[in-house]
C-alpha positions as CSV (number, residue, x, y, z in Angstrom):
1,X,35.0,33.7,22.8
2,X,36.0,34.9,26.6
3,X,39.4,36.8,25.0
4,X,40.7,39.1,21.6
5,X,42.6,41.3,21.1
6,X,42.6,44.6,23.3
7,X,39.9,42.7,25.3
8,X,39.4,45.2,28.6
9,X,39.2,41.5,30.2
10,X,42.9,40.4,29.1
11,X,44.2,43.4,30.3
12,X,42.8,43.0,33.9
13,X,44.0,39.7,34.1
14,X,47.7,40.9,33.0
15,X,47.6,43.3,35.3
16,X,46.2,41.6,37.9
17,X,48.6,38.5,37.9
18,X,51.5,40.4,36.7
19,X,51.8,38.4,33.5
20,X,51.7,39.2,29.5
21,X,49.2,37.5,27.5
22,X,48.8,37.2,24.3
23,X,46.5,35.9,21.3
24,X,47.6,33.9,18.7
25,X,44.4,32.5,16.2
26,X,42.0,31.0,19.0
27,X,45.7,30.2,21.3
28,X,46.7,32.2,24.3
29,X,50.3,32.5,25.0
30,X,51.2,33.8,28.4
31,X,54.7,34.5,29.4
32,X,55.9,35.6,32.8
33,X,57.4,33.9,36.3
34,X,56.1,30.1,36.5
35,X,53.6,31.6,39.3
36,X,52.1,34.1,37.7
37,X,51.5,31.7,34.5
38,X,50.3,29.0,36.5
39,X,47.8,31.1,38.0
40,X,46.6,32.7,34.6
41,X,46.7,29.4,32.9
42,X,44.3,28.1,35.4
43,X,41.8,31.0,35.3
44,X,41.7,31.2,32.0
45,X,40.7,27.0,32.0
46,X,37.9,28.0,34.7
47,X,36.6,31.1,32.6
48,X,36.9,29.1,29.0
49,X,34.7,26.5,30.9
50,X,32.2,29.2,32.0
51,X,31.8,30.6,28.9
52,X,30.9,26.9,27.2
53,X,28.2,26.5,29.7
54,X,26.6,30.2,28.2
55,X,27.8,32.0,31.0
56,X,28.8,35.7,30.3
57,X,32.1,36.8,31.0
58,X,32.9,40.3,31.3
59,X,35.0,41.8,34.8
60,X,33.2,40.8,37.4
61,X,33.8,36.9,36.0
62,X,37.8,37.5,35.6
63,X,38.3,39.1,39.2
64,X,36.0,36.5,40.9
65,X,37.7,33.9,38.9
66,X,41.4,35.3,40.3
67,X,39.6,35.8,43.7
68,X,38.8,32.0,44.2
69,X,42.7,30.7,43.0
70,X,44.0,28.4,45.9
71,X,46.6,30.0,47.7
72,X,49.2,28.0,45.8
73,X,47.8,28.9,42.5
74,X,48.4,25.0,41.3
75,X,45.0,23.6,41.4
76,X,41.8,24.6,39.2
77,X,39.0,27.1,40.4
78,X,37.1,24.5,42.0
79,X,33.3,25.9,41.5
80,X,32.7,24.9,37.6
81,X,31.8,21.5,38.4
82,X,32.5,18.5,36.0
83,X,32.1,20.8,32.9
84,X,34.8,23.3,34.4
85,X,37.3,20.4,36.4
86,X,36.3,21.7,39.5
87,X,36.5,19.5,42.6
88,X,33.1,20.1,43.4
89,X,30.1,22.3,41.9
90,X,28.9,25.3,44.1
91,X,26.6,26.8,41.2
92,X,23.5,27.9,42.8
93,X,20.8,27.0,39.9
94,X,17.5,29.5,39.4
95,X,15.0,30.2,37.1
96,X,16.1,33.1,35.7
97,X,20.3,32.7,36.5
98,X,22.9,30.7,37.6
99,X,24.9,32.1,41.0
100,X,28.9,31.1,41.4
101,X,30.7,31.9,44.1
102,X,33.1,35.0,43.9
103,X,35.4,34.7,46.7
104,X,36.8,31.9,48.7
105,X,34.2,32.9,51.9
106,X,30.8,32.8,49.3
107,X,32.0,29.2,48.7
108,X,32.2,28.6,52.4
109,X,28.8,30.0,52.2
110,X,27.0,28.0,49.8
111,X,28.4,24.7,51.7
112,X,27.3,26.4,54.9
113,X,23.8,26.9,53.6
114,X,23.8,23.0,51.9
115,X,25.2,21.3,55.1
116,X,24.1,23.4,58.8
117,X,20.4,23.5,59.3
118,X,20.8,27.0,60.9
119,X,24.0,29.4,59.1
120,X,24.4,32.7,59.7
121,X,26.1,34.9,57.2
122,X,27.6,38.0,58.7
123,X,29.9,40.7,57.5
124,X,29.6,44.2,55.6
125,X,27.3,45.1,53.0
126,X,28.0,44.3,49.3
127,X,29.3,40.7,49.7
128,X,26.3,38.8,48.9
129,X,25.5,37.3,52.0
130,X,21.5,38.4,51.5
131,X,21.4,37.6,47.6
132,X,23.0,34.3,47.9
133,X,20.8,33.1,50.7
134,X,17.6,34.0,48.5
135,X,19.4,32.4,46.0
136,X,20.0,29.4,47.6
137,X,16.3,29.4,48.6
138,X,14.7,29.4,45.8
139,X,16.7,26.8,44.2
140,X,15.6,24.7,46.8
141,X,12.3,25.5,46.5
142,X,12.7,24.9,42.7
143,X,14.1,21.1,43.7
144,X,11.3,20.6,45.9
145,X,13.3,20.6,48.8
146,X,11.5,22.8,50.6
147,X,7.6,23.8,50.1
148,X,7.8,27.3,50.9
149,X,9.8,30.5,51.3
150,X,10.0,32.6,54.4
151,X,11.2,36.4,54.1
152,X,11.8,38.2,57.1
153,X,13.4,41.7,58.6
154,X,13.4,43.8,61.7
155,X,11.3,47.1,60.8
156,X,13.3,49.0,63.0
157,X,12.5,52.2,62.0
158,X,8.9,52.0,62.7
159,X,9.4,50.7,66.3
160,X,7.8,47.4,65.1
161,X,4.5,49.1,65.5
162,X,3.6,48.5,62.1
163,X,0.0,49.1,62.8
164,X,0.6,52.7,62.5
165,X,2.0,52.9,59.4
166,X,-0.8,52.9,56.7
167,X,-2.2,50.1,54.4
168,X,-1.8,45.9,54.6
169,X,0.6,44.2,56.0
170,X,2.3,44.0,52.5
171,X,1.8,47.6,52.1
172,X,3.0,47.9,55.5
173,X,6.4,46.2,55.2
174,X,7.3,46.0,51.8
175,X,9.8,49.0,52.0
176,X,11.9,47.0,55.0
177,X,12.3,44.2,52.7
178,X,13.0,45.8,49.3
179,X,15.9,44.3,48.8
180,X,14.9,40.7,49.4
181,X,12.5,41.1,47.2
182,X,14.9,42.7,44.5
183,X,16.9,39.4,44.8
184,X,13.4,37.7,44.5
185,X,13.2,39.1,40.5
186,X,16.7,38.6,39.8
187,X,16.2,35.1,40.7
188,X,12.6,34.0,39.1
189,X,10.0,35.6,36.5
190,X,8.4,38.3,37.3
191,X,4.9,36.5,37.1
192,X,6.1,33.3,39.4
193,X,7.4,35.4,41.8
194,X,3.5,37.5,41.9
195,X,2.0,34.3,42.0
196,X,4.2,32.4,44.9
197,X,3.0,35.2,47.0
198,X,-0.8,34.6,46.0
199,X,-0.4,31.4,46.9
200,X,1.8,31.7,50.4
201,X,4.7,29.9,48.7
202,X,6.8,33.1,49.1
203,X,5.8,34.9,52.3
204,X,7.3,38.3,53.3
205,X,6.3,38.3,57.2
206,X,8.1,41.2,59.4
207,X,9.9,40.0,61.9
208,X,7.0,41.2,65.0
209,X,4.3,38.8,63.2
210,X,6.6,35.7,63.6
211,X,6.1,35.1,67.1
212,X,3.7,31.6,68.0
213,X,4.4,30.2,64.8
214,X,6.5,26.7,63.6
215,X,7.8,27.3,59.9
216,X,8.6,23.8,58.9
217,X,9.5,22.2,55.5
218,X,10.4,26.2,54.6
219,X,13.6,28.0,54.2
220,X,13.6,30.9,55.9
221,X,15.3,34.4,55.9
222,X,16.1,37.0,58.3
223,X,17.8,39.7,57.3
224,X,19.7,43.1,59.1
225,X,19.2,40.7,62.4
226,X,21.9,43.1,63.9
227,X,18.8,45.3,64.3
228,X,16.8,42.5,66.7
229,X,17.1,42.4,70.5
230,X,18.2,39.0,72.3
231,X,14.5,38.2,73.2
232,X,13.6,38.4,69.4
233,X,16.5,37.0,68.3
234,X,15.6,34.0,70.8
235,X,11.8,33.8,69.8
236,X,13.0,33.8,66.2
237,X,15.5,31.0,66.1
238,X,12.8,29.0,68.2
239,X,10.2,29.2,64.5
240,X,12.5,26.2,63.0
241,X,10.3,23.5,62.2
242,X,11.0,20.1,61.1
243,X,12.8,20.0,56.9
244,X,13.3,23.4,57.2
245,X,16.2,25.6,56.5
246,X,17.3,29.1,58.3
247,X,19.8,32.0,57.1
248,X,20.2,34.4,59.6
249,X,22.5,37.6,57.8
250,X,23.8,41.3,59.1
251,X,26.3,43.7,59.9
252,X,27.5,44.1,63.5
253,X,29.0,47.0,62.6
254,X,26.0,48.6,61.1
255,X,23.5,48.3,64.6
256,X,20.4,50.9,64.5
257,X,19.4,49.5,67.9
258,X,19.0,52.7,70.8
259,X,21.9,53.2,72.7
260,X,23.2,50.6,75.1
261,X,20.4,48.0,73.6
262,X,22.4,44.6,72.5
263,X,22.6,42.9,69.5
264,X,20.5,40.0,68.8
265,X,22.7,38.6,66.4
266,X,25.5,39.3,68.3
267,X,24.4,37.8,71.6
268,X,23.6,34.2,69.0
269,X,27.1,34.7,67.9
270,X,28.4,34.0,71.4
271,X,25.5,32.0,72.7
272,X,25.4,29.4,69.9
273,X,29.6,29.3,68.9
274,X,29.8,25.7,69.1
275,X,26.3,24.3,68.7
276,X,26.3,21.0,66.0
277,X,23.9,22.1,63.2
278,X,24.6,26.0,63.3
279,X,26.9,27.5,61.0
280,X,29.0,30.8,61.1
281,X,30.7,32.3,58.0
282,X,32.2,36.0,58.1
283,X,32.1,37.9,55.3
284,X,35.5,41.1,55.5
285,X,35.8,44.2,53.3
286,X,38.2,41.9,50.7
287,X,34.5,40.1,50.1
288,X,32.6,43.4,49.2
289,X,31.9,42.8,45.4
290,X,31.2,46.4,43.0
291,X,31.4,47.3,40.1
292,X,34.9,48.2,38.2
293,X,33.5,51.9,38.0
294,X,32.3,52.1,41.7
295,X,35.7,50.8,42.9
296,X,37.6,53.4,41.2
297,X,35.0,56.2,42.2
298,X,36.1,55.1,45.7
299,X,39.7,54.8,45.4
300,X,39.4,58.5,43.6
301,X,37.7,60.0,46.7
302,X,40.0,58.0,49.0
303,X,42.8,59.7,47.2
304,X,40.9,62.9,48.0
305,X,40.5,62.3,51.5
306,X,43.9,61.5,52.1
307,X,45.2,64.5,50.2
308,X,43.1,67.3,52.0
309,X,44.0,65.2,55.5
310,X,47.9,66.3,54.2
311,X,47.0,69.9,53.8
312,X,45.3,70.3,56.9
């Protein structure tokens, strides 16, 4: 059952669409302007449909569900598919999970990723721009639509002389590309995943060992590009080989590039605007998912900040 009584999720949806709700049996009655109950009445539909396909539903499911509401909060949540009376289904399908969108741009980017050859995902941390690419790769890898999976990530800290650092090349790189692998686990069993990268069906390959090769019929992964330079960025882009997809995803605002060196990514942005096959979708601090304790930890120090800014 997605609702009872003094359910922590029925409150956040009263209090996030400004209605009362109430159960009655297995009925929910919600009073309030026509708005507000048109809007609750429809994510309530979407998260009922959810939770029939076995899908949990705790906070996280209510505020993406109020997140993806059209702006006239008439039509359903459009990402639950025929089971949910969606227009069209967005679920990303995996071994271990199922991935829906959460905001209006993550659906922009799962029909990014489906439809452009070449999509690049950029925007602040925490909005899922890495996880869903990997998620979108491996479900295509599980559909046999592509053979193999490509991983990839400036090392910037290390100069991209990774021959100094100590151990393999795995050994060597693993800590640049933690969290694609952390996505990797969330995503398939533990023992696929160990076993894909025996095999070279998964391949973690830093971004200075890329150069000279043609990565077709793979869908491959860059991540923190802010961090390459032009003529990486370039040499890069240049790998795509034929049935093959590429996600290209970073922060502009987060560049660890010396002083007065440009942006890789940001030099594509403005080279390739435009260009039929390449796909941009920007991510803003309204897309950054956390956790309901995290987002009040921040408000609370916000509050803080603001407060000794006042006394000073």
């Amino acid at each position: 059952m997605v609702f009872g009584p003094h359910n922590a999720n029925l409150d956040r949806l009263e209090g996030t669409l400004g209605v009362s709700l109430a159960t009655v049996g297995n009925e929910v009655v919600i009073e309030g302007q026509e708005r507000g109950v048109t809007a609750a009445r429809s994510v309530l539909e979407s998260l009922y449909a959810r939770a029939r396909g076995g899908a949990d539903i705790d906070l996280g499911e209510v505020d993406a569900a109020v997140r993806m509401l059209p702006p006239d909060s008439t039509a359903g949540i459009g990402t639950a598919g025929e089971d949910g009376g969606g227009l069209e289904d967005l679920t990303i399908r995996t071994r271990k999970r199922s991935i829906v969108p959460r905001t209006p741009t993550q659906a922009d980017y799962i029909r990014a990723m489906r439809t452009s050859e070449l999509v690049f995902g950029l925007g602040p941390a925490g909005t899922g721009k890495t996880y869903m690419a990997v998620a979108q790769a491996v479900s295509m890898k599980i559909n046999g639509q592509v053979d193999r999976i490509i991983l990839s990530r400036p090392a910037v800290e290390a100069g991209e002389r990774l021959g100094f650092l100590p151990g393999d090349l795995r050994e060597k790189v693993d800590p640049y590309l933690r969290p694609l692998y952390d996505a990797l686990y969330d995503m398939l069993p533990g023992d696929t995943v160990a076993k894909a990268m025996e095999s070279g069906e998964i391949e973690v390959a830093p971004l200075a060992f890329m150069r000279g090769r043609t990565l077709s019929n793979a869908f491959v992964i860059l991540d923190e590009a802010q961090n390459t330079t032009p003529t990486q960025m370039k040499m890069f882009l240049t790998r795509l080989g034929e049935n093959s997809r590429m996600v290209v995803t970073g922060d502009l605002s987060q560049v660890d590039l010396p002083m007065g060196a440009k942006s890789g990514l940001r030099d594509a942005s403005d080279v390739l605007a435009g260009v039929r096959g390449v796909g941009f979708v920007t991510f803003s601090r309204s897309d950054v998912l956390r956790h309901d304790l995290v987002t009040r930890i921040v408000y609370a120090y916000d509050k803080a900040e603001s407060r000794a800014k006042g006394e000073e």
